[in-house]
N, C-alpha and C positions, 0 to 999 in steps of 0.2 A: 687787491690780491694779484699775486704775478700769474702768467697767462699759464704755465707750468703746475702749480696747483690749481687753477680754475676746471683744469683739463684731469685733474687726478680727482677730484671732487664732483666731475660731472661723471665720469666713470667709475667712482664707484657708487653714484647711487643706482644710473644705469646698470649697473648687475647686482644691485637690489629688487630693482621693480619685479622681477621672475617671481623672484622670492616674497615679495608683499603679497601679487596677484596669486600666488599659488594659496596663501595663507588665505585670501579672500574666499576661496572657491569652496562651494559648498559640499561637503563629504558624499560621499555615493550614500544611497539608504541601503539597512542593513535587513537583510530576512531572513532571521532562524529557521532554517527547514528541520524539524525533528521528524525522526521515521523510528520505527520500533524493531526495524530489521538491522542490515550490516550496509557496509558502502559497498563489500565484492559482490556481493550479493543483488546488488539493487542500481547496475550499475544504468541499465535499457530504461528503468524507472527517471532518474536522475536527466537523462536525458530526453523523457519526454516531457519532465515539469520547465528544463529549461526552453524547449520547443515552445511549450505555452506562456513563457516569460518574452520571449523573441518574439511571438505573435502579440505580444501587447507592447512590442517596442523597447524591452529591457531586454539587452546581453551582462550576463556575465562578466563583471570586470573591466564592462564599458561604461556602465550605468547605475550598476546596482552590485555589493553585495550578499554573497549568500551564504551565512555558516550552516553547516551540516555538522549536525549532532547525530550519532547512530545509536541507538539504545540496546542493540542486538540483546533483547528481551529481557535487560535490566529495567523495568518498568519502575522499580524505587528509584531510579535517578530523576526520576520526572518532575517532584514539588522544585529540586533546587534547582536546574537546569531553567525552567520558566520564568524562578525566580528572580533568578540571574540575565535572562532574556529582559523579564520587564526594568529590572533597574538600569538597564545602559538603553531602554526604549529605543529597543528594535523597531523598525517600519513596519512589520509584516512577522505574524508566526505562521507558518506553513505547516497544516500537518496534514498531509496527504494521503497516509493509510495507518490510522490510528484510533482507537474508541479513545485509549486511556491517554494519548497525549493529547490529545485534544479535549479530553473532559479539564485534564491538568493547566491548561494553555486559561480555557474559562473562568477557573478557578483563580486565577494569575491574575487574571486580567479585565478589567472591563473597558478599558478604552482604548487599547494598542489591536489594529484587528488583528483579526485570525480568520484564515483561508484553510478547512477540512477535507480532509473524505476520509467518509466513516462507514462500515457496514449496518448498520444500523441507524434508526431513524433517530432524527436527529434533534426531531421535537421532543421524543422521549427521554432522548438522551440528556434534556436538558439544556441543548448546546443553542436552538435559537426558539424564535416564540411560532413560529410556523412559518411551512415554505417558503411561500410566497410572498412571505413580509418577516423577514429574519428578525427583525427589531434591534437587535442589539449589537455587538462588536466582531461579530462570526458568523460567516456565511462558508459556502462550500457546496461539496457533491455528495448525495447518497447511492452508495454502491450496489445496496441491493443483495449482497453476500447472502443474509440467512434466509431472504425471499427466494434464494435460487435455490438449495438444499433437497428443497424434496424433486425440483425438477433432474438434479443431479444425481440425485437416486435411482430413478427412471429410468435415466439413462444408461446407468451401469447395468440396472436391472435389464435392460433391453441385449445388452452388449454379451450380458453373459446371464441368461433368462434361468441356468441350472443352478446358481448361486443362491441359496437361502439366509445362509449365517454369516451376515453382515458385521463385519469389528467395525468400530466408529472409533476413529484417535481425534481426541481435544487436547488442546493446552492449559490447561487448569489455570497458569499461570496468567492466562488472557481469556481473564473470565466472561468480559461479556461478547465477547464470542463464541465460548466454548459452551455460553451457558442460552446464549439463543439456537448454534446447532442441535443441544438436546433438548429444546424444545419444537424444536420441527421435527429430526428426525424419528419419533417415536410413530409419532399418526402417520408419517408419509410409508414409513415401513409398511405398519401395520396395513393400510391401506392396498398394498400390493402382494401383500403374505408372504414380508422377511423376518427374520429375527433379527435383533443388534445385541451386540455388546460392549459396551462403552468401554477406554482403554485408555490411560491418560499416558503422556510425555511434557515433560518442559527443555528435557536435554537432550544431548546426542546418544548419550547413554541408555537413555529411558526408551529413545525411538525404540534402538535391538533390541532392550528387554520386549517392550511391544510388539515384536515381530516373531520372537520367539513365542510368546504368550497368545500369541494366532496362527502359528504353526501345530503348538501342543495343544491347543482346543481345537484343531482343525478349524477354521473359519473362510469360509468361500472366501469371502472377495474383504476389501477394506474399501472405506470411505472417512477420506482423511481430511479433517474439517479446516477450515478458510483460518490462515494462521501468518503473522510473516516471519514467524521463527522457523515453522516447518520450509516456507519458501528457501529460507537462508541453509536448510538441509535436504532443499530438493535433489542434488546429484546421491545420497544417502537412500534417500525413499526410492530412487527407480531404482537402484543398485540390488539393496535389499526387497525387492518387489518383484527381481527378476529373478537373483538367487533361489530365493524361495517359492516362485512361482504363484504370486498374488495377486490377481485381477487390483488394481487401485485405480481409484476415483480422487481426482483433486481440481481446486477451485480455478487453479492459474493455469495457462498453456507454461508457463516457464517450467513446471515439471515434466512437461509431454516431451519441453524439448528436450531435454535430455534424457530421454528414455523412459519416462512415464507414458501409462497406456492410453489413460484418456482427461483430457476435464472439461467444466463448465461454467461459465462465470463472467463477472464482468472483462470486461476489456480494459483492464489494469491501468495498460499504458495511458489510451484514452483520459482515464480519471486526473492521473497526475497531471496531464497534459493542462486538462481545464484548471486541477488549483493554480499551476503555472499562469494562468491567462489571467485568471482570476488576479490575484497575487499582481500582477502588473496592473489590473486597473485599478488595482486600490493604491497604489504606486503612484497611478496618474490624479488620483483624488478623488473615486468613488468610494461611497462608505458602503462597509459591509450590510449593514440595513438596510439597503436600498438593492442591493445582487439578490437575487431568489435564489434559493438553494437548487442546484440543478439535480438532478435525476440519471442515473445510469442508460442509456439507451442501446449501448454496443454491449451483444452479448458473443462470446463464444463458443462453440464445440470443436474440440482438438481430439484427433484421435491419429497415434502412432500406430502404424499398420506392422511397422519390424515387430514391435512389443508384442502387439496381440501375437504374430506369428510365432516368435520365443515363447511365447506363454501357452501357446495353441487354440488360441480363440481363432475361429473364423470371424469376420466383419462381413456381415449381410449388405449386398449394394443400399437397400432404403435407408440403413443406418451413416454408410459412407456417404450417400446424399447429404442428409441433415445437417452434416460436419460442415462446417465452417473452414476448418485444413484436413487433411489428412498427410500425415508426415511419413513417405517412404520410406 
């Protein structure tokens, strides 16, 4: 062979080899994060589940992919959506604040895991065989949401002691949510001598009929149940809370921050944070069987002191103690 092609024949495998090794290299693993709210809406979330992906050693598009799927309270997308996760065998489903995508994910799947947080318990749910020994393909956090309810009532009740005629708004649409808040809220009422009126919404629609419909029965105060449709209409709820002059109660501080008065609840971020960490060590090759389901341990009280004063509640100092923020 003349030295002239030896040399055209050595160069172009030489700017093959990129292209061979690149083919070799093993793809990033992929994890479906499904969430039941919106992306604009959820953006402080996203970023603490990637916080807990980074603390187990996975970024973003260095390591690992992550599709986001938003269901913004289309919950029938959920059988095909999973479906579709298991046949291209995803590494990981994420479902970080979800009953029904997560029931959906189990349903999917017995062997691809899945990293939860769920307001409810989890054993009940079906979703593993108990805490401490998850057994099966799904591990995760319990949040603790309808455990907190009547404590959240209390509180209102403390905030604004003149208040009797309690509205409660659920999402019918997110039933086992809406359907463990009325099962606490009735005795925790009763218990302190309120009255409730149950009041449903699924839409934005429904909210203002809902507000109109607790204007014209007159209803002290609202307690607006743990929802991530309503989070996705939190600037809506304080807007209309403040128009109308509504004492409200909600689960997330992300309502307080925008002008909502007060709430109580888990520490959101927190949660996402841990399926993030969680989620990376199953990454690194722990089986979900073997993670214990963790427990909510951060709780919070948020209370906007502008709102109450728009509203004209005074805030007693022992109440501003208890809070956890109070937002100027």
């Amino acid at each position: 062979m003349r030295r002239r092609e030896v040399i055209a024949v050595l160069g172009g495998a030489a700017a093959a080899w990129p292209v061979a090794v690149r083919a070799q290299q093993p793809a990033m693993p992929v994890v479906g994060f499904v969430n039941n709210g919106s992306a604009d809406a959820s953006a402080d979330r996203v970023r603490a589940f990637r916080k807990g992906l980074s603390e187990a050693g996975y970024v973003e598009g260095q390591n690992v992919t992550v599709e986001y799927h938003w269901l913004e309270g289309q919950f029938d997308r959920l059988p095909s959506l999973m479906a579709d996760l298991v046949r291209r065998h995803v590494a990981v489903i994420a479902t970080p604040s979800g009953t029904f995508a997560s029931q959906a994910a189990k349903a999917a799947t017995t062997t691809i895991p899945i990293v939860f947080g769920v307001a409810e318990d989890p054993v009940r749910l079906g979703l593993v065989a108990s805490l401490a020994r998850p057994g099966g393909n799904a591990t995760g956090i319990n949040q603790f949401v309808g455990e907190l309810d009547a404590k959240r009532l209390g509180l209102l009740h403390d905030l604004v002691p003149k208040a009797v005629r309690i509205a409660v708004l659920v999402n019918p649409a997110n039933a086992p949510v809406a359907e463990t808040t009325l099962q606490e809220i009735p005795e925790a009422a009763r218990a302190i001598g309120l009255q409730i009126q149950v009041l449903n919404a699924r839409t934005s629609g429904e909210i203002e009929a809902a507000f109109a419909t607790i204007v014209r029965d007159r209803a002290d105060a609202l307690f607006v149940a743990s929802d991530i449709f309503f989070v996705s209409r939190r600037v809506q709820f304080a807007t209309l809370a403040t128009r109308y002059a509504i004492p409200a109660t909600y689960h997330s501080r992300e309502f307080v921050e925008v002008g909502g008065l007060m709430s109580y609840g888990t520490d959101i971020l927190d949660s996402f944070r841990q399926v993030g960490v969680y989620t990376g060590q199953i990454l690194k090759g722990a089986k979900p069987a073997d993670l214990p389901v963790l427990q909510s341990t951060k709780f919070e009280f948020v209370i906007n002191l502008q709102t109450a004063r728009a509203l004209g509640i005074e805030v007693p100092n022992s109440i501003q103690l208890l809070a956890d923020e109070v937002i100027e």
